[in-house]
Residue frames relative to the residue before (quaternion, step in Angstrom):
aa qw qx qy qz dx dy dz
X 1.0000 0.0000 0.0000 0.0000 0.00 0.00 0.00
X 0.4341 -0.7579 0.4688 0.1318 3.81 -0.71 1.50
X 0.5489 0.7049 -0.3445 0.2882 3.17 1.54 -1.48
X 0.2047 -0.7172 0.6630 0.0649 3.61 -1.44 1.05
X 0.0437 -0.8276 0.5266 0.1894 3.27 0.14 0.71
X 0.1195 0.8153 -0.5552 0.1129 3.65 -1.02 0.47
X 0.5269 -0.7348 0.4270 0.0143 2.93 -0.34 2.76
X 0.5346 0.6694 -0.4343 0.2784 3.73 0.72 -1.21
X 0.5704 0.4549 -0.4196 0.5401 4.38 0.71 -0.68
X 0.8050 0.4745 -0.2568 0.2468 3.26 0.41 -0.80
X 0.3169 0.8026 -0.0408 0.5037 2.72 1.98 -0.84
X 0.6574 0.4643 -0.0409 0.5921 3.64 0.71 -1.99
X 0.8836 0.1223 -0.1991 0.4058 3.52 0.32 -1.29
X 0.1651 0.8358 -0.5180 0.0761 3.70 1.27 0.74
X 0.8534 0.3089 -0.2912 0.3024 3.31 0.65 -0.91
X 0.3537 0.5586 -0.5281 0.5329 4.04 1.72 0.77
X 0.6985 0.4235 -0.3934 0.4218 3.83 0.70 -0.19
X 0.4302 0.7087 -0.3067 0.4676 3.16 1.11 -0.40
X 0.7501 0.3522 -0.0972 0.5512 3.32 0.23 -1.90
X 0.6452 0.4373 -0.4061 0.4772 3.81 0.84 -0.10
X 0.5492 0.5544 -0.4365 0.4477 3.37 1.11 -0.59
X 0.4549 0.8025 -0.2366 0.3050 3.31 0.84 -1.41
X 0.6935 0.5103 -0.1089 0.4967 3.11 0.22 -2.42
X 0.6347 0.6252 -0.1937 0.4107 3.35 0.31 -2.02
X 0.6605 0.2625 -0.3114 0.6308 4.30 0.09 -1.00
X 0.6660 0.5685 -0.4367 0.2063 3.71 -0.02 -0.94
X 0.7411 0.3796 -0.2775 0.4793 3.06 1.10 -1.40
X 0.6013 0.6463 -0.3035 0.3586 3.60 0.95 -0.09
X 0.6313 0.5407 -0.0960 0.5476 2.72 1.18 -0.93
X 0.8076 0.0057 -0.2611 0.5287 3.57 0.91 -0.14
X 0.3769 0.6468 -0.5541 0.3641 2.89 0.92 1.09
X 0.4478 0.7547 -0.2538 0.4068 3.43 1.37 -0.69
X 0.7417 0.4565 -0.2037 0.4472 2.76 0.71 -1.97
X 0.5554 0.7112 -0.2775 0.3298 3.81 0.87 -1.12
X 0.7486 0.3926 -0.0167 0.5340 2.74 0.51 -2.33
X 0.6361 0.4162 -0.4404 0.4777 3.99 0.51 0.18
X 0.5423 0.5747 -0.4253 0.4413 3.51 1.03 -0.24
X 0.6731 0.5418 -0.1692 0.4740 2.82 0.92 -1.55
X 0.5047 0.5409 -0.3851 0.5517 3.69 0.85 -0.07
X 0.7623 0.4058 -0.3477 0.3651 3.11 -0.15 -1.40
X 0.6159 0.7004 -0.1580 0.3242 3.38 0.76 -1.21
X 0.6627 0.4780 -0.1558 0.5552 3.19 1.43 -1.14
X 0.5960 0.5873 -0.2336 0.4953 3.61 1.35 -0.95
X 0.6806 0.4425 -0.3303 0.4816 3.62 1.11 -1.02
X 0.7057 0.6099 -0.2361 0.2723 3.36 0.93 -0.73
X 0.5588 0.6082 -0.1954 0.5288 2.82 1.51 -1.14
X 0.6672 0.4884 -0.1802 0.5327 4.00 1.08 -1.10
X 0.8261 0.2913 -0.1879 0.4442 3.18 0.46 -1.12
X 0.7819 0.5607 -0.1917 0.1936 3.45 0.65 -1.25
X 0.3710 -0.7421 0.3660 0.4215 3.93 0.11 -0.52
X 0.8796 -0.2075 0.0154 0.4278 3.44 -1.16 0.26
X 0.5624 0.6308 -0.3574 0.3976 3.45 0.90 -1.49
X 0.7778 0.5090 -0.1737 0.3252 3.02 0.50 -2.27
X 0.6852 0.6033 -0.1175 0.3909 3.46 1.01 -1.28
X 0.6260 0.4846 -0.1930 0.5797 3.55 1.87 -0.61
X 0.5113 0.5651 -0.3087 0.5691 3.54 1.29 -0.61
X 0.7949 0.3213 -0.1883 0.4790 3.44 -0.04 -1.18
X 0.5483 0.5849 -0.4453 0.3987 3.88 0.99 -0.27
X 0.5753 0.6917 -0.1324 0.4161 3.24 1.29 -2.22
X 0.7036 0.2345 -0.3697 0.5597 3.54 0.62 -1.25
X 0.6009 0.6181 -0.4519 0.2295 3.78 -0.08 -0.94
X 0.7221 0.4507 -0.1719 0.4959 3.25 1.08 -1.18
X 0.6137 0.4008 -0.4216 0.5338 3.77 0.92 -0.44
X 0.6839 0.4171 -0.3864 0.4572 3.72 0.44 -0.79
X 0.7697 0.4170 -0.3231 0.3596 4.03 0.42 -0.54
X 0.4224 0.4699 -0.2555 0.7318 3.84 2.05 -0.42
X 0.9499 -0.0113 -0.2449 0.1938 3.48 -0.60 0.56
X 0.6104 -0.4692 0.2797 0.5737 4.17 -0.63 1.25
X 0.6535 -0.3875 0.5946 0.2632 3.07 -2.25 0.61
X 0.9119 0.2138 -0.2027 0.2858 3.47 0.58 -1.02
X 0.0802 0.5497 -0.5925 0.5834 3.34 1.52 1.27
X 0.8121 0.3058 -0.3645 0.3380 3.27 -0.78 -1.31
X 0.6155 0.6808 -0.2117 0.3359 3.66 0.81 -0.63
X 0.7354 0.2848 -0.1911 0.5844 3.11 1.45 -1.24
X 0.5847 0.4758 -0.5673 0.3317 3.70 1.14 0.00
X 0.1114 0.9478 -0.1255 0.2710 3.25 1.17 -0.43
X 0.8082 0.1734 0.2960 0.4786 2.75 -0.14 -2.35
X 0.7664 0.4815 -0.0380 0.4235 3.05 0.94 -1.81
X 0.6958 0.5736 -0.0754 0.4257 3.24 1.23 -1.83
X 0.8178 0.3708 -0.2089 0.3875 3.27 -0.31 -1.69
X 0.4027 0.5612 -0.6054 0.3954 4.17 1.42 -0.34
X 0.6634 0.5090 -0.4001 0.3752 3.85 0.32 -1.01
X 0.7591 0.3194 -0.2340 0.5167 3.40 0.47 -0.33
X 0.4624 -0.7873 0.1718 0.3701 3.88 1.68 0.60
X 0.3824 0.7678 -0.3834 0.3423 3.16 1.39 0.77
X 0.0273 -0.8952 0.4441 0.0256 3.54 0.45 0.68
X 0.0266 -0.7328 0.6700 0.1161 4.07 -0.61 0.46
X 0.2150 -0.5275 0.7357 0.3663 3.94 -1.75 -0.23
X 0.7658 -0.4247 0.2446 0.4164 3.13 -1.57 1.30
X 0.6589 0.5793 -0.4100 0.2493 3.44 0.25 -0.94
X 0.7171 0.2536 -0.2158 0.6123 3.44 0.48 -1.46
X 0.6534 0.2897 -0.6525 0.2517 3.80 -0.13 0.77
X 0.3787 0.6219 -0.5355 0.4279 3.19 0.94 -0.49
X 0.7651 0.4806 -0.2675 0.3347 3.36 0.04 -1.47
X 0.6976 0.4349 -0.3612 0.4401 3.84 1.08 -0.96
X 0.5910 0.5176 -0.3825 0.4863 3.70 1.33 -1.40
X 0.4456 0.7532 -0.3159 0.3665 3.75 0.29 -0.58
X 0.7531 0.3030 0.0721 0.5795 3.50 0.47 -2.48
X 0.6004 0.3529 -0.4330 0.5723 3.92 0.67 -0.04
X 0.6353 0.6985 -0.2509 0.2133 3.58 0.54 -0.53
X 0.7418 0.3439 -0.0697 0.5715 2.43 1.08 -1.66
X 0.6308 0.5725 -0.3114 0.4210 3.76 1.48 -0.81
X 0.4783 0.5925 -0.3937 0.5150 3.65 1.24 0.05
X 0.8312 0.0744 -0.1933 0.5160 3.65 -0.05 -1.01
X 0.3953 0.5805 -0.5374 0.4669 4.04 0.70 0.91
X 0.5972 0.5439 -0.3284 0.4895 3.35 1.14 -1.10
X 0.7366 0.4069 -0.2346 0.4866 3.61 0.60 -1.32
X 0.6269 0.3712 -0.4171 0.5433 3.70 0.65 0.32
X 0.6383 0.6404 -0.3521 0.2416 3.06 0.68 -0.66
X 0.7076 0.4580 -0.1045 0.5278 2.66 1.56 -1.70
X 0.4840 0.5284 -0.5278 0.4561 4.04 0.68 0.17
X 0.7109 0.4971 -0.3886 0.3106 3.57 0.79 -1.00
X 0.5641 0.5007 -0.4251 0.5003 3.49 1.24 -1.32
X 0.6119 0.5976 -0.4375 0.2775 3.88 0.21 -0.88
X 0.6072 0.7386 -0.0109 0.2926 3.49 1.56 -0.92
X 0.4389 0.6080 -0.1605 0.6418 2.72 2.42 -1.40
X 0.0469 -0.7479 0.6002 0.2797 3.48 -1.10 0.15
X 0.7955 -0.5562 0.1260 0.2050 2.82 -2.00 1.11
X 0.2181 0.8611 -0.3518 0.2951 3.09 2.26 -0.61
X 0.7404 0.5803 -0.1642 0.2970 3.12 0.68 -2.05
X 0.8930 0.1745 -0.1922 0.3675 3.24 0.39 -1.12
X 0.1518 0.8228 -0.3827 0.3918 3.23 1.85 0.76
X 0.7473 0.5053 -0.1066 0.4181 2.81 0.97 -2.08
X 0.5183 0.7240 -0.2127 0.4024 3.39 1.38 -1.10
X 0.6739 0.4429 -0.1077 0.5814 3.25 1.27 -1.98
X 0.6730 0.4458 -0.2810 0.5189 3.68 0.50 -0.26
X 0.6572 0.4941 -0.3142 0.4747 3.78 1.18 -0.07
X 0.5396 -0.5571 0.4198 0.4714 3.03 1.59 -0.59
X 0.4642 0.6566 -0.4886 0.3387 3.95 0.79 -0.55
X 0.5118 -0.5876 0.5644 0.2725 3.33 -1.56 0.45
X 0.6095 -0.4912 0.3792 0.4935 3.29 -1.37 -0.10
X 0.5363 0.6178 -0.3997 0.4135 3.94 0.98 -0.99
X 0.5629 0.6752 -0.2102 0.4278 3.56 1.27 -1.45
X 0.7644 0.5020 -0.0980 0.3926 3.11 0.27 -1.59
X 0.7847 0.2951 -0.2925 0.4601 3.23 1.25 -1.22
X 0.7327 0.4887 -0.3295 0.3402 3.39 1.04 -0.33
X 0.5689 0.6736 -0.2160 0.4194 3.25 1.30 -0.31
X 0.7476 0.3728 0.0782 0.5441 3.30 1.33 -1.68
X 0.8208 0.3743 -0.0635 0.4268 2.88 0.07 -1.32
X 0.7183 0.4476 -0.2450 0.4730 3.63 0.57 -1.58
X 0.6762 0.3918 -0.3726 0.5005 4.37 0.19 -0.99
X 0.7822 0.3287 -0.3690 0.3794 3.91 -0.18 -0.31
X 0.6167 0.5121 -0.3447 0.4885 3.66 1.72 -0.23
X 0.4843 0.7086 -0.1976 0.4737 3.11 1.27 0.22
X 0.5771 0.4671 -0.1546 0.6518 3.35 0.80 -1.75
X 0.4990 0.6887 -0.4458 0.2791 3.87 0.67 -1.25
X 0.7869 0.2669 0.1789 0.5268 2.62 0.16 -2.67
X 0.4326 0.5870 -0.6698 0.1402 3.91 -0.03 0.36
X 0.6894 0.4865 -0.4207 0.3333 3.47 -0.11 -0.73
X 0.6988 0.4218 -0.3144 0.4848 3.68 1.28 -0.31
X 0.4114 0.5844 -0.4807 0.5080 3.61 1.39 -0.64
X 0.6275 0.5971 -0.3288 0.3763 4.12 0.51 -1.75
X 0.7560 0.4373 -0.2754 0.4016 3.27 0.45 -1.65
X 0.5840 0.6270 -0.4215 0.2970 3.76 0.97 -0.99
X 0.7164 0.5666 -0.1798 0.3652 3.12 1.18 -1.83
X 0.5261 0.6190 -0.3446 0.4705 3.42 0.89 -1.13
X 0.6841 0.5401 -0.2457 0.4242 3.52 0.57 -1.74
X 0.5620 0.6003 -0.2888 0.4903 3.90 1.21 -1.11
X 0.5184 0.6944 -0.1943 0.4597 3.37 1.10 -1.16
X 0.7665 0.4527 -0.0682 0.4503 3.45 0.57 -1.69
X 0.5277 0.7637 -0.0513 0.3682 3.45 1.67 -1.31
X 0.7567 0.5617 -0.1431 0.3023 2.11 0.66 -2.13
X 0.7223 0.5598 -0.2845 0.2896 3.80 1.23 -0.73
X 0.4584 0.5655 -0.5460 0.4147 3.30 1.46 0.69
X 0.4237 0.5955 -0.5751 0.3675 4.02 0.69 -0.03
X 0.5120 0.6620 -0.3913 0.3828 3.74 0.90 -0.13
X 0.6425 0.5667 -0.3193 0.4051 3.37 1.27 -0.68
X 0.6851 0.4877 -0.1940 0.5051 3.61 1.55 -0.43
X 0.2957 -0.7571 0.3832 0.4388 3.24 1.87 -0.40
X 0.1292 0.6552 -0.7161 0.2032 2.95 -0.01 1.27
X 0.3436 -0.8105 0.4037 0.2490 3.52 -1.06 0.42
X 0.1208 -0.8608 0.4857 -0.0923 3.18 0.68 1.70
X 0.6111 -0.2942 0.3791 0.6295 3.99 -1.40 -0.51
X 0.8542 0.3998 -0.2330 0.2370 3.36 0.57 -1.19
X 0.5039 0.5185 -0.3875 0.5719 3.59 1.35 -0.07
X 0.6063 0.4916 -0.4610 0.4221 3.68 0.74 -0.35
X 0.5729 0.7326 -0.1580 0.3320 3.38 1.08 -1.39
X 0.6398 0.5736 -0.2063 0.4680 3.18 1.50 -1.54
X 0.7976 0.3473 -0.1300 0.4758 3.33 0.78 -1.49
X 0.4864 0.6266 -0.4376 0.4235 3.50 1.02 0.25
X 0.7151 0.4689 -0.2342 0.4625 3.23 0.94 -1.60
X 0.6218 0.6344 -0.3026 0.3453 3.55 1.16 -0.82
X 0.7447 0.3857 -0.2181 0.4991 3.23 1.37 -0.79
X 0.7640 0.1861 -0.3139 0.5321 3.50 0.81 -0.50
X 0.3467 -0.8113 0.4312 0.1887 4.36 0.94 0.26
X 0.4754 0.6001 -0.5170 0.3829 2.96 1.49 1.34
X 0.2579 -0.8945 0.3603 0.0598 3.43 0.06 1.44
X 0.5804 0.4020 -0.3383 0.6221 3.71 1.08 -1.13
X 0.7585 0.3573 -0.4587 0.2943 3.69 0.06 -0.32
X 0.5866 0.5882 -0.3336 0.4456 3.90 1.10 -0.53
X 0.8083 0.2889 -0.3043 0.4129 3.39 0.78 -1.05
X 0.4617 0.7033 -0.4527 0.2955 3.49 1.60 -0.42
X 0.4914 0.7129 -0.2646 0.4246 3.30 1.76 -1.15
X 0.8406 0.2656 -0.1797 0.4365 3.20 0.02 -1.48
X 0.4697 0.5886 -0.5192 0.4041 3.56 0.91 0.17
X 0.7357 0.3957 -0.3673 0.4090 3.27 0.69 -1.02
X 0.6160 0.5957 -0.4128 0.3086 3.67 0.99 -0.67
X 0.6316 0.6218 -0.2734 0.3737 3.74 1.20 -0.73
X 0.5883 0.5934 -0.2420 0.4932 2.95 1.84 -0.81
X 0.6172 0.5866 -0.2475 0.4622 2.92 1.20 -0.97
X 0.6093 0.5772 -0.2531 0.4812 3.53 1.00 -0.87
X 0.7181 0.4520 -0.2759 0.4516 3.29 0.79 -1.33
X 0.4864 0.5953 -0.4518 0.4526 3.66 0.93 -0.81
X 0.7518 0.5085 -0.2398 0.3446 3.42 0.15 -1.67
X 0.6885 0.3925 -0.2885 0.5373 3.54 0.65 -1.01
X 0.6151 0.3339 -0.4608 0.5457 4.14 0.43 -0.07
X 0.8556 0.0579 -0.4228 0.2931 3.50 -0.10 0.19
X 0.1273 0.7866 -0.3981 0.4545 2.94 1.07 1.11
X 0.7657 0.3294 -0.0097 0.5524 3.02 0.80 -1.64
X 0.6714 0.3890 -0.4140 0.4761 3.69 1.00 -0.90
X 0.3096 0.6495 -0.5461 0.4290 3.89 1.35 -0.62
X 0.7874 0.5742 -0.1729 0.1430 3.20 -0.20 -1.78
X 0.6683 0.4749 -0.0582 0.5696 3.12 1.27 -1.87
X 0.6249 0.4000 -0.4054 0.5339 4.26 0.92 -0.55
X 0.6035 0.4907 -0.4892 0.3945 3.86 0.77 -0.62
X 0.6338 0.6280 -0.2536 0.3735 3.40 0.42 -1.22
X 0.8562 0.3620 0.0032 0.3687 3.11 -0.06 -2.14
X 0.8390 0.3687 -0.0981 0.3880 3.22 0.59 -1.39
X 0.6817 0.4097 -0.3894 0.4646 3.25 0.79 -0.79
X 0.7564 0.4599 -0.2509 0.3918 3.49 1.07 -1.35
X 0.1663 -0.8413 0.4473 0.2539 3.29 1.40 -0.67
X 0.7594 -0.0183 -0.2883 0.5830 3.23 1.07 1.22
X 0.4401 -0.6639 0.4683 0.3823 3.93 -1.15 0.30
């Protein structure tokens, strides 16, 4: 083997990977936040709401969980100008991202509430509590606890994802990556990099999340 490997380009452009790394948690990170709203939401609807509501929220789930992140990405970006809606990469990344992830959160979400028994929010209805009440009070913290470790795994996985937004030039780890390697064509050393940085990410978001789940859960031993 001839290859000379030599870290030193990479080295030079440590701190544009960085700032892609950066970019990269950010949009994750509030994508999450979005796309868990957006869960919940879907979960109340589905329970509470009637047909109309319940077919909407099915319709998206199923277009967003049937078709690539980066379809959704380029209609997005690409698409909605035709219809005069215009994003910079960032906030589509950011919007294709939050529908994304809020589609199959919803569908975990909603196995956990399924899980609760009905007992519960009987009991709720018999206390007087509203339905909002009921679901947040009762229903929503133990459907949670249910499904966290899969809610975690989804996000993390968003994380991983996240590096098609590069295809729109967004300036992710991996769009940074691209234009590094392009200028200095030292590939095994750029991507060896960003492998390790994703890891690095991924580390951070699980204990992030397990941070998250002992505040909550354990110490309080309920939300």
């Amino acid at each position: 083997m001839t290859y000379n490997f030599d870290f030193g380009p990479v080295w030079q452009s440590m701190d544009q990977l960085l700032w892609g790394a950066c970019l990269t948690v950010k949009l994750t990170s509030i994508s999450c936040l979005f796309g868990f709203l957006i869960a919940i939401l879907c979960v109340f609807v589905r329970m509470r709401s009637g047909r109309i509501g319940t077919t909407l929220v099915s319709f998206y789930v199923e277009i967003i969980r049937n078709t690539p992140l980066l379809v959704q990405l380029f209609f997005i970006f690409f698409g909605l100008p035709s219809l005069g809606i215009r994003l910079d990469p960032t906030y589509a990344a950011l919007v294709a991202m939050t529908a994304n992830v809020g589609a199959y959160a919803a569908e975990i979400l909603r196995a956990g509430v399924e899980s609760i028994p009905r007992g519960q929010s009987e009991a709720g209805f018999a206390l007087g509590l509203s339905e909002v009440q009921i679901f947040r009070k009762i229903v929503l913290p133990p459907a949670v606890r249910a499904v966290y470790p899969a809610l975690s795994s989804q996000f993390i996985m968003l994380l991983l994802g996240s590096s098609v937004v590069s295809a729109i030039s967004a300036n992710d780890l991996t769009a940074v990556a691209n234009t590094i390697q392009s200028q200095n064509l030292r590939s095994f050393e750029v991507y060896f990099t960003v492998i390790g940085l994703y890891l690095a990410m991924s580390i951070l978001f699980r204990l992030a999340f397990g941070a998250i789940y002992s505040s909550i859960y354990e110490r309080k031993g309920h939300w």
